[in-house]
C-alpha positions as CSV (number, residue, x, y, z in Angstrom):
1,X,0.0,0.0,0.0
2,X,2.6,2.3,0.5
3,X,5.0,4.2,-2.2
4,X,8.2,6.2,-2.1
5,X,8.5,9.3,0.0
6,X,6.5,12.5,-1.1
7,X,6.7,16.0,0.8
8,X,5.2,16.4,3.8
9,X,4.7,19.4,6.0
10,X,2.0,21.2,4.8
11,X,-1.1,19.5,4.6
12,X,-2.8,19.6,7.9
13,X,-5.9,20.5,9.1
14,X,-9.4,19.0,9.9
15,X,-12.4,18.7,8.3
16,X,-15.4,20.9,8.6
17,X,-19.3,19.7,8.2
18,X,-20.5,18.2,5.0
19,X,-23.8,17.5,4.8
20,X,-24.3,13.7,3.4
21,X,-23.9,12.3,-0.2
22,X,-21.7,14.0,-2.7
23,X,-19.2,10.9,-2.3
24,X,-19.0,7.6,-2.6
25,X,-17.0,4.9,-0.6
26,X,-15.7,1.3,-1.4
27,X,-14.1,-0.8,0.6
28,X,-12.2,-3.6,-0.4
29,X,-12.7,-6.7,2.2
30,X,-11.0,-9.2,0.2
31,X,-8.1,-11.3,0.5
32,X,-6.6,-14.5,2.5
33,X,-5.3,-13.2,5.7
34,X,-3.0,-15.6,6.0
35,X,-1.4,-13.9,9.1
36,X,-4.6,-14.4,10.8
37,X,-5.3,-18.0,10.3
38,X,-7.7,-17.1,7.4
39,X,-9.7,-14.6,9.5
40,X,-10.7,-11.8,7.5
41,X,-8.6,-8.3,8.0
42,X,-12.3,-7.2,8.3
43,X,-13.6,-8.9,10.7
44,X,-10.8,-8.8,13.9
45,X,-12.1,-7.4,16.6
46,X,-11.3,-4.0,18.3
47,X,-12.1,-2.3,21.3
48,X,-15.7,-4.2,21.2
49,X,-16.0,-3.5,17.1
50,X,-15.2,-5.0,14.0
51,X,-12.3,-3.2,11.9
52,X,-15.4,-3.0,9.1
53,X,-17.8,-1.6,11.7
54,X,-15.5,1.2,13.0
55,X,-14.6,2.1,9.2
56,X,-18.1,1.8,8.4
57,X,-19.2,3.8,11.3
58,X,-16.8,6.2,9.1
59,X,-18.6,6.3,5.8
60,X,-22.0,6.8,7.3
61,X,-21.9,10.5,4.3
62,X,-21.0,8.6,2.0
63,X,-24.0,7.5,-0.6
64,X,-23.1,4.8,-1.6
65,X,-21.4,2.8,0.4
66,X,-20.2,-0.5,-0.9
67,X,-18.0,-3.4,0.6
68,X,-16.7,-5.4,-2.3
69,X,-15.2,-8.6,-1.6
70,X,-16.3,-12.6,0.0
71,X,-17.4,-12.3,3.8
72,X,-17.2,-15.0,6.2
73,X,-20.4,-16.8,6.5
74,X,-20.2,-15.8,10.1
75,X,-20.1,-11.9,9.6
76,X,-23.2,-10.0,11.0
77,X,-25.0,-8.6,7.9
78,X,-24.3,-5.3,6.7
79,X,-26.0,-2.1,7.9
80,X,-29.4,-1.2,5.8
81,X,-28.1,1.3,2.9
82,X,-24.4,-0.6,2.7
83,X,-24.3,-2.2,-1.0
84,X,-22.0,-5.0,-1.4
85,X,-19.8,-6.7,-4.5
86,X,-18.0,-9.4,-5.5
87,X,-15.2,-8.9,-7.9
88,X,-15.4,-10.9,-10.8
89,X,-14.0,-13.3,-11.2
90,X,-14.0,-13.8,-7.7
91,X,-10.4,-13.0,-6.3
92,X,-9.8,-11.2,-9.0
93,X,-7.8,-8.6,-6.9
94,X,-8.2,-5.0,-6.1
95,X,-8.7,-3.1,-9.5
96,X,-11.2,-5.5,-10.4
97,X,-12.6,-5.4,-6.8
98,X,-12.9,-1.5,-7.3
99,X,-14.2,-2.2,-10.8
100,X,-17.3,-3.7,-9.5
101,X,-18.0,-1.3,-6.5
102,X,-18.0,1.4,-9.2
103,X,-21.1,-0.6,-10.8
104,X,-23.3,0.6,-7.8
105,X,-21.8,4.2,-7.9
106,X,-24.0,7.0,-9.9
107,X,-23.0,8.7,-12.7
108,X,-23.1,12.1,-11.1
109,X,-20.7,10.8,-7.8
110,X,-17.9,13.2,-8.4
111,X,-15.7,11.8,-5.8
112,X,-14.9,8.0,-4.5
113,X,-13.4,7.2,-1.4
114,X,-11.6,3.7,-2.1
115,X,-10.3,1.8,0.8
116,X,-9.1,-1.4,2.2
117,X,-11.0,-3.1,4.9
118,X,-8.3,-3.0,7.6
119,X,-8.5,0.7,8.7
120,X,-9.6,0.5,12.7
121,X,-8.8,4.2,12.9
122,X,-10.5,5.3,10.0
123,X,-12.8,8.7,10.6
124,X,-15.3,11.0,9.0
125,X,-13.0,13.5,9.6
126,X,-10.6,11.8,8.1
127,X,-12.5,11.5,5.2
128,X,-13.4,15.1,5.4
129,X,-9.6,16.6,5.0
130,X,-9.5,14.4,2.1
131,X,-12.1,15.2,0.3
132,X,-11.0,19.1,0.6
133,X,-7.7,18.2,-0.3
134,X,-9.6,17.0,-3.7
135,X,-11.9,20.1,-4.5
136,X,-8.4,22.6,-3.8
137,X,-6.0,20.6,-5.8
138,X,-8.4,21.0,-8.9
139,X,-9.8,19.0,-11.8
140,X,-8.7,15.3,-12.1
141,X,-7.2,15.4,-8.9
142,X,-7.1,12.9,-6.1
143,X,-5.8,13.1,-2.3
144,X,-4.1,10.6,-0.1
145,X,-3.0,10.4,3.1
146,X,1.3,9.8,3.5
147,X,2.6,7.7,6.4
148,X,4.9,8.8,9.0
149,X,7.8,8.4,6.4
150,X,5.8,10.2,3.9
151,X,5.0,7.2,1.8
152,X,1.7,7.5,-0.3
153,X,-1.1,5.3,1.6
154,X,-2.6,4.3,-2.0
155,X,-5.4,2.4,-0.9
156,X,-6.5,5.4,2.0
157,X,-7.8,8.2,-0.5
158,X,-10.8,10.0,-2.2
159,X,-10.6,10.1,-6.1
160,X,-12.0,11.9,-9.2
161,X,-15.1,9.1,-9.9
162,X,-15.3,9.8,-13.9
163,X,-11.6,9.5,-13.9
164,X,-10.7,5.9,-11.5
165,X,-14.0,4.6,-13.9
166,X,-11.8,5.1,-17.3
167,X,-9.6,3.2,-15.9
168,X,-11.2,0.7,-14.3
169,X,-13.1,-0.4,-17.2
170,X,-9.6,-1.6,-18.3
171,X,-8.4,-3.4,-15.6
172,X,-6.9,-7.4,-15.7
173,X,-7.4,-10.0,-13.3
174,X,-4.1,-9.6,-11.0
175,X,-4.0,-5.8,-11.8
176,X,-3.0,-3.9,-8.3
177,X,-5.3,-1.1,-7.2
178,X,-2.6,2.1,-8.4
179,X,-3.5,1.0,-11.9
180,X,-6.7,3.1,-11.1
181,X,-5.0,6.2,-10.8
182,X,-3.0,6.6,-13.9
183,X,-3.3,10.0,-15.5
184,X,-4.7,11.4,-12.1
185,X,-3.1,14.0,-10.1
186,X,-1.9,13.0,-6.2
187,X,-1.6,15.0,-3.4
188,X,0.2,13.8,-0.5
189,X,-2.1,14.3,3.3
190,X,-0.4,14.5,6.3
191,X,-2.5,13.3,9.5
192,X,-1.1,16.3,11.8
193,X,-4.1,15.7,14.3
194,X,-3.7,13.4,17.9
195,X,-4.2,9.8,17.5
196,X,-4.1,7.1,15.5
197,X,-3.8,7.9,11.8
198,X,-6.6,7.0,9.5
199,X,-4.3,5.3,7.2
200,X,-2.5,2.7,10.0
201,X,-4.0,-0.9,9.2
202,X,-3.5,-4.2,10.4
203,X,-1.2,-6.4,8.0
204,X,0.3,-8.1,10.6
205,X,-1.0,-9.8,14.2
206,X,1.6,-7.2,15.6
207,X,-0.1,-4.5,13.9
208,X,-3.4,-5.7,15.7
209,X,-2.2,-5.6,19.1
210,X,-0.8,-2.2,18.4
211,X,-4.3,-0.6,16.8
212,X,-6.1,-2.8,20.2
213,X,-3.5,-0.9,22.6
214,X,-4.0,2.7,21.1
215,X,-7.7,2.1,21.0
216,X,-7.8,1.2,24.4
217,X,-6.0,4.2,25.4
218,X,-8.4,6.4,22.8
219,X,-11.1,5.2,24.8
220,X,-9.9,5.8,28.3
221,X,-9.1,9.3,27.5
222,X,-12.7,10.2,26.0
């Protein structure tokens, strides 16, 4: 998910209030887990919520919002209003994954959200900044969000819809989610705000421990 180093430094701030629609948001809940014993990335457990729920929690402005990918037979249904996908053919990977979330987004969406499902500190605020970042940067544009070592999070941004479509519509099987962006101006968000960033997610067990322990902590200081 992450890229080389881009500038950093000025791209803080917080989001202000949006009133709901205008974007859409897919997240991608694919994938083996293999570091997990098979358990989805989407479905681990923290602080008394599911990774999905907290990122869904998240989305809630987003219309639509649509999780693309096989769920375990034991996941609790999704929320009324939450569309969901399946890539085809199935495991098809993210660009594909993408491809088919984009079936349930409107023509007139102007901006897309597209996500992985293992974001625990995911926010609407979050969201927010990003979506600014989109309508100052200009036409064609999108925004995401740069680790601490000011590596491009790919897979934590909002995007031009019309323009991730055109290239969706020519994505393989095996293509990786970047291939979405080509012709598509980036700008780099730092998270300058306290907390967990948006873009941290859980590859790893160690990871989850981590994202348990800050959330923990979160929570005891609300």
């Amino acid at each position: 998910m992450a890229d080389t180093p881009v500038g950093r430094g000025d791209h803080s701030g917080s989001g202000g209030e949006r009133g709901k629609g205008g974007f859409a948001a897919i997240l991608l809940v694919g994938g083996r887990a293999r570091r997990f014993a098979g358990t989805a990335k989407s479905e681990l457990v923290v602080e008394g919520k599911t990774i999905l729920e907290r990122m869904l929690a998240a989305c809630t402005d987003a219309e639509p919002c649509v999780v693309v990918g096989a769920r375990p037979p034991t996941a609790a249904p999704l929320p009324e209003g939450v569309a969901s996908a399946l890539e085809s053919p199935p495991g098809s990977g993210p660009a594909r994954a993408v491809a088919a979330g984009l079936e349930s987004v409107p023509a007139d969406c102007e901006q897309v959200a597209i996500l992985p499902g293992d974001l625990p500190f995911l926010s609407s605020e979050a969201l927010d900044l990003l979506r600014r970042r989109v309508e100052e940067t200009g036409h064609r544009a999108g925004a995401v969000y740069c680790d601490d070592a000011g590596r491009r999070q790919w897979l934590c941004g909002v995007w031009p819809t019309e323009a991730v479509r055109e290239n969706a519509v020519k994505a393989r099987p095996g293509d990786a989610a970047r291939t979405l962006f080509t012709e598509i101006r980036v700008d780099g968000v730092s998270w300058e705000q306290a907390g967990p960033p948006p873009w941290f997610d859980c590859d790893t067990p160690e990871d989850l421990e981590r994202a348990r322990e800050w959330a923990k902590t979160t929570s005891a200081g609300d």
